[in-house]
N, CA and C of each residue as an Amber inpcrd file, in Angstrom:
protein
   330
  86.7670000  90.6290000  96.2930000  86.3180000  91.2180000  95.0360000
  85.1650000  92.1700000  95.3100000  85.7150000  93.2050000  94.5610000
  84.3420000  94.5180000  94.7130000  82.7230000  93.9650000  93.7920000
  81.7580000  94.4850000  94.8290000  80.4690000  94.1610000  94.2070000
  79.9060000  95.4750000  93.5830000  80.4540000  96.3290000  93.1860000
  80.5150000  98.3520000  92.6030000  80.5570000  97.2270000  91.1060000
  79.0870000  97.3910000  90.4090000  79.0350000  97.1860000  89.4460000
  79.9290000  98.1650000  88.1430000  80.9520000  97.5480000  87.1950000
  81.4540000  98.2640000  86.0790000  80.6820000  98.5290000  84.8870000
  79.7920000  97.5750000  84.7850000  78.3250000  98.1340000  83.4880000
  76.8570000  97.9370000  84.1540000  76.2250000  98.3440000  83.8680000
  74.6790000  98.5500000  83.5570000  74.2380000  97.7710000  82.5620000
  73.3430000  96.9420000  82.1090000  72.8860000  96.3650000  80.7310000
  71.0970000  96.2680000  81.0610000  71.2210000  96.7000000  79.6350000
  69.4380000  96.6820000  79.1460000  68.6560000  97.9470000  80.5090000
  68.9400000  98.8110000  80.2220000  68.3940000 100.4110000  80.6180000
  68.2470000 101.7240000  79.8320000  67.6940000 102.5310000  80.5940000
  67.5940000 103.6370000  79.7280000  67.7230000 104.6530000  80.3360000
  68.9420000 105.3800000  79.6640000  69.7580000 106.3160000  80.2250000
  69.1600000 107.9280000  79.7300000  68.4110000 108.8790000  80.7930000
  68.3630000 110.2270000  80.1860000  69.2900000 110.7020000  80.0970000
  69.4580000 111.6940000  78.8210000  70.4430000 112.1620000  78.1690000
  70.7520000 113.4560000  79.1980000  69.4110000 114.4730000  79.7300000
  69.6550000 115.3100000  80.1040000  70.3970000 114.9470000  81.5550000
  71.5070000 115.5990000  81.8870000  72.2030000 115.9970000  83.0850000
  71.8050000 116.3930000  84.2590000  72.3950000 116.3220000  84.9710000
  71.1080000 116.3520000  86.6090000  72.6940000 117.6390000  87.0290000
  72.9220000 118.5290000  87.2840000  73.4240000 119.7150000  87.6130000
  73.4080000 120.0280000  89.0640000  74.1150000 119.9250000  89.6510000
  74.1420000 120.7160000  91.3140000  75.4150000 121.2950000  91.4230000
  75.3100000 122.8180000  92.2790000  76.4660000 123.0620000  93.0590000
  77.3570000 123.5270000  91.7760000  76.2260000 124.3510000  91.0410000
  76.9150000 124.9680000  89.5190000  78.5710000 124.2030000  89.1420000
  77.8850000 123.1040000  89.1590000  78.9490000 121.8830000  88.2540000
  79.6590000 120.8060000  89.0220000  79.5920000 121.6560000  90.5660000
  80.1470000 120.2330000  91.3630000  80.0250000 119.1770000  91.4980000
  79.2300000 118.9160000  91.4960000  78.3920000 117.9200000  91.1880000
  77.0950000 117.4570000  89.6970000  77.4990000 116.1580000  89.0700000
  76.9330000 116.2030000  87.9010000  76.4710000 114.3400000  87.7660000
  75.3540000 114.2530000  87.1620000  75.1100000 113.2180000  87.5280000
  73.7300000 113.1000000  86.1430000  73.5570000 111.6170000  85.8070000
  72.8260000 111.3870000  84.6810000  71.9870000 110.1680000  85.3030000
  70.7540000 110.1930000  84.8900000  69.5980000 109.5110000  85.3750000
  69.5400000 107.9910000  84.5710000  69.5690000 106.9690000  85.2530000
  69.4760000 105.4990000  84.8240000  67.6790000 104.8690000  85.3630000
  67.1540000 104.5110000  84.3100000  66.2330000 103.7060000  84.9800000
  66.4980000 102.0920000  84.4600000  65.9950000 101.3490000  85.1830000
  66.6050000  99.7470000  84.9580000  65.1010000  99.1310000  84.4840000
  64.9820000  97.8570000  83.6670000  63.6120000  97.5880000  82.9970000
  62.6680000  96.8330000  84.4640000  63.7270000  96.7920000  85.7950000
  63.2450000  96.1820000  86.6460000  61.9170000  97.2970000  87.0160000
  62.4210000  98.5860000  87.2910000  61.3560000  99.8840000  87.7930000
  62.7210000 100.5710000  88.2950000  63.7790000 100.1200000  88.9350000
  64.3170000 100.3710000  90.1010000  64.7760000 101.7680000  89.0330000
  65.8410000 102.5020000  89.7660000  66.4260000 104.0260000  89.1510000
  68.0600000 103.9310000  89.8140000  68.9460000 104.5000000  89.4470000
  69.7370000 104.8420000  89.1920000  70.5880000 106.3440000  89.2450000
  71.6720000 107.1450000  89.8210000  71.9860000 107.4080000  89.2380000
  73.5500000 107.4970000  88.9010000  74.0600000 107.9730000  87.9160000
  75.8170000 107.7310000  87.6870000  76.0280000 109.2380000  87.4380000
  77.1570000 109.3570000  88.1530000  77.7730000 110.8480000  88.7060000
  79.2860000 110.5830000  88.8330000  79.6220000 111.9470000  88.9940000
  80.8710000 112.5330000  89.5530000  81.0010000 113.3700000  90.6090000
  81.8870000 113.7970000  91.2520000  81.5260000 114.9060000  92.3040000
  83.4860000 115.4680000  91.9820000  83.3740000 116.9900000  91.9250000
  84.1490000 117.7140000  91.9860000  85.0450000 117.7960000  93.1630000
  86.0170000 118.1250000  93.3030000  86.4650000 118.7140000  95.0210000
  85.4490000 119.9890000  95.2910000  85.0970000 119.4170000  96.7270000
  84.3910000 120.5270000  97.3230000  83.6520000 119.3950000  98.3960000
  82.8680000 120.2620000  99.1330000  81.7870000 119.9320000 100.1050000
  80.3530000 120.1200000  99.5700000  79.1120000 119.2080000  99.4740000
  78.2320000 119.1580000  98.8660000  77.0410000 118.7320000 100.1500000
  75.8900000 119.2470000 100.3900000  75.3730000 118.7990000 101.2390000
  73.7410000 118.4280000 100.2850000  73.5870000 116.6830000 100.0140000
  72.2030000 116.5920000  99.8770000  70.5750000 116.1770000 100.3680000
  69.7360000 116.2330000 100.6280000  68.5740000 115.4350000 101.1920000
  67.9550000 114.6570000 100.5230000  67.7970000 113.3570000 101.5300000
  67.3720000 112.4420000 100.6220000  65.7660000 112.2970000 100.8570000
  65.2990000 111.5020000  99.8540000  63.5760000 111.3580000 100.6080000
  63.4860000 109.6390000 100.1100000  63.8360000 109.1590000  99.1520000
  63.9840000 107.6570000  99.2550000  65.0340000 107.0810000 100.3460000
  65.6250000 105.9310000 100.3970000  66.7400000 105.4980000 101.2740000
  68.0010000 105.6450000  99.9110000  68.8760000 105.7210000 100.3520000
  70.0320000 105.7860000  98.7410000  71.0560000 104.7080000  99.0860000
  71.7690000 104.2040000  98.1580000  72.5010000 103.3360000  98.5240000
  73.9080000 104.0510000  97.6960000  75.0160000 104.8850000  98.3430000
  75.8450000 105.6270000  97.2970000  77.3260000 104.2090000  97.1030000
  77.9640000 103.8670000  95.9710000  78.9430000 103.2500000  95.6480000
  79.6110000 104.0940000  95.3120000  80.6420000 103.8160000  95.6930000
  82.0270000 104.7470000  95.0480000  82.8720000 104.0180000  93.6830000
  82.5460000 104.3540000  92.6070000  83.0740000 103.4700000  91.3310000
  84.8660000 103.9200000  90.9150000  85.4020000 105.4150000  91.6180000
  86.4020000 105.7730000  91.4640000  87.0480000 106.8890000  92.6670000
  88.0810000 107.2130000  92.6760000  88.1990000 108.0570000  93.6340000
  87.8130000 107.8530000  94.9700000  87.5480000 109.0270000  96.0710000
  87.2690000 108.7250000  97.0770000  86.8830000 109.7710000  97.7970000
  86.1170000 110.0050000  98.7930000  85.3210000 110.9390000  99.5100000
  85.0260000 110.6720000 100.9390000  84.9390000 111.5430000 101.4260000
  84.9470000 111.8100000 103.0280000  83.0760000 112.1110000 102.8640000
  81.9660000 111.5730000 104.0750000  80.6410000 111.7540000 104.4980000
  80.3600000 111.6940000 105.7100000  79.6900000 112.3360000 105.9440000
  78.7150000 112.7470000 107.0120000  77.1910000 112.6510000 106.8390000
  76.9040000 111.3930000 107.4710000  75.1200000 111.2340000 107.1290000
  74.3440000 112.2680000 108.5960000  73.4300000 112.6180000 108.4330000
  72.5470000 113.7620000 109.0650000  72.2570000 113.2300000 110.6040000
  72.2500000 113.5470000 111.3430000  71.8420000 113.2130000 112.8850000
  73.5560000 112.2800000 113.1080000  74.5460000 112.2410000 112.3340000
  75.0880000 111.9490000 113.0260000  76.9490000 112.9260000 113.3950000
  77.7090000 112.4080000 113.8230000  78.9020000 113.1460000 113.6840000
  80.1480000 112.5670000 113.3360000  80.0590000 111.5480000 112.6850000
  81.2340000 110.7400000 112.7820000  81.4330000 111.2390000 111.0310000
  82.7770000 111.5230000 110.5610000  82.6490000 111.6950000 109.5300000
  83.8970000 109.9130000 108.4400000  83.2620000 109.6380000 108.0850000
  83.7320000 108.5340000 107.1050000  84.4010000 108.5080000 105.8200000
  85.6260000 108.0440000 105.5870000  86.0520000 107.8440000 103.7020000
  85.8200000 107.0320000 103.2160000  85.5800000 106.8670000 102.1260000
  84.8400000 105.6730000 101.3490000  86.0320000 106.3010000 100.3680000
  86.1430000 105.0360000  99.7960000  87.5700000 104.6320000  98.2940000
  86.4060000 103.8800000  97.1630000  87.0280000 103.6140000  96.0440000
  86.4260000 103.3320000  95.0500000  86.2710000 101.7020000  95.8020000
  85.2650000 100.7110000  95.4700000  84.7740000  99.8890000  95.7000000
  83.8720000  99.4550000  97.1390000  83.6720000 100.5360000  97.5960000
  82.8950000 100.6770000  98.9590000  81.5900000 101.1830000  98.4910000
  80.6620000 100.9400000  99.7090000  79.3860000 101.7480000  99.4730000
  79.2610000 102.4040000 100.9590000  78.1100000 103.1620000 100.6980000
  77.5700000 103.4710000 102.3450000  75.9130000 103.6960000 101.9370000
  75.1330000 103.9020000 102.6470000  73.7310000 103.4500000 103.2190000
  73.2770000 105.4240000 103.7740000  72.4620000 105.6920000 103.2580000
  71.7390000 107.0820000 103.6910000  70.2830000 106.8850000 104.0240000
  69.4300000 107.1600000 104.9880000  68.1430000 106.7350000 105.1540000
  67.4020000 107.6700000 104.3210000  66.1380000 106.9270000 104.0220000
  65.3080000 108.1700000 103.4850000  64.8650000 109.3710000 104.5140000
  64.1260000 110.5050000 103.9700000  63.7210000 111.3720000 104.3450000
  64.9780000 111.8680000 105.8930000  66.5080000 112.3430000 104.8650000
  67.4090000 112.1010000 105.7590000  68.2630000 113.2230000 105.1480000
  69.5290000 113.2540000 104.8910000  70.3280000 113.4580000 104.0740000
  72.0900000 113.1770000 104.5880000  72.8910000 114.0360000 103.6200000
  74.2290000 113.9720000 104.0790000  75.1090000 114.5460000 103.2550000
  76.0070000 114.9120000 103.9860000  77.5570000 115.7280000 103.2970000
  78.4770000 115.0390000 102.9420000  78.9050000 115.4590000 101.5110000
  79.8730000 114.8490000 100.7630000  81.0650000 115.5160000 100.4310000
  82.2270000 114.9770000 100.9050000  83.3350000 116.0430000 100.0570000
  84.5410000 114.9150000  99.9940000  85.1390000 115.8810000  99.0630000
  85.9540000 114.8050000  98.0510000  87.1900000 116.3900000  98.1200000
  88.1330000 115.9830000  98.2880000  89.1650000 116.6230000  98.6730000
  90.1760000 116.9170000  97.1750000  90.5050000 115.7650000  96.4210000
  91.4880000 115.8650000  95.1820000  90.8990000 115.2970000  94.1450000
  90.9100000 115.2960000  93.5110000  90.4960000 114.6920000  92.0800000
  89.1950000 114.4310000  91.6270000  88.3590000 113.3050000  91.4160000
  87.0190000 113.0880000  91.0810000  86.6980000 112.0440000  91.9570000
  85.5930000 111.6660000  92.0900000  84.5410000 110.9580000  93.1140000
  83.9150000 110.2710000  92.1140000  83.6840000 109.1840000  91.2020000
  82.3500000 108.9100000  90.9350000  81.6850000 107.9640000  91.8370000
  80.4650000 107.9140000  91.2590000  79.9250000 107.0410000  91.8700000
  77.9570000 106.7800000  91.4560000  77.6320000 105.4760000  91.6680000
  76.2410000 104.7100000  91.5430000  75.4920000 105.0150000  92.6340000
  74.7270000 105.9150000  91.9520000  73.4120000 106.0410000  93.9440000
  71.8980000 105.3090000  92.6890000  71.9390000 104.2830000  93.9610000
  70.7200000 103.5620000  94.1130000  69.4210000 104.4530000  94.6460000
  68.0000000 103.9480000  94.2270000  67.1010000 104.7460000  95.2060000
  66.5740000 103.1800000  95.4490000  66.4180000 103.0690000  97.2270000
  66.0910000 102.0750000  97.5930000  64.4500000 101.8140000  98.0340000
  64.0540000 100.7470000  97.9600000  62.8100000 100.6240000  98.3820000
  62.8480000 100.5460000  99.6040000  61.7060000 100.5050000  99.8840000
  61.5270000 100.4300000 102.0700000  60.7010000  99.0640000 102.0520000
């Protein structure tokens, strides 16, 4: 059984849209009453390259995508109920080949 949470409860969701890659990417800001943050997205077909500066924790809630985290070369697919692990002050390439990608990025503590 997948641990890719299907709801969120007791948070607060900004309305405004987080925009990259003039639409390829689109994504809406969650904060949780714990402190922790959130966010819930989609990703378009295409190749997307981002940097991180927290550690991120990305889940795949649908679809599926091919990554490449930074310093390395191995490139990986992740399917809906997987996660993968990005270090902070790091980044990595995302692409999603057919259809939609969503997915839950965590910002992790150290």
């Amino acid at each position: 059984m997948s641990s890719i949470p299907t709801q969120i409860s007791g948070v607060t969701v900004l309305t405004k849209a987080n925009v990259y890659f003039d639409g390829g990417v689109v994504s809406h800001t969650v904060l949780c009453g714990d402190g922790a943050k959130k966010t819930l997205g989609l990703i378009r077909p295409g190749s997307y390259h981002f940097n991180t500066g927290a550690p991120e924790r990305m889940e795949i809630v649908a679809g599926e995508c091919e990554v490449t985290v930074d310093g390395t070369t191995e490139m990986r697919r992740y399917a809906a109920g997987v996660h993968f692990d990005v270090p902070g002050k790091s980044g990595f390439t995302i692409s999603v080949r057919t259809g939609l990608c969503e997915y839950v990025c965590s910002f992790l503590n150290t």
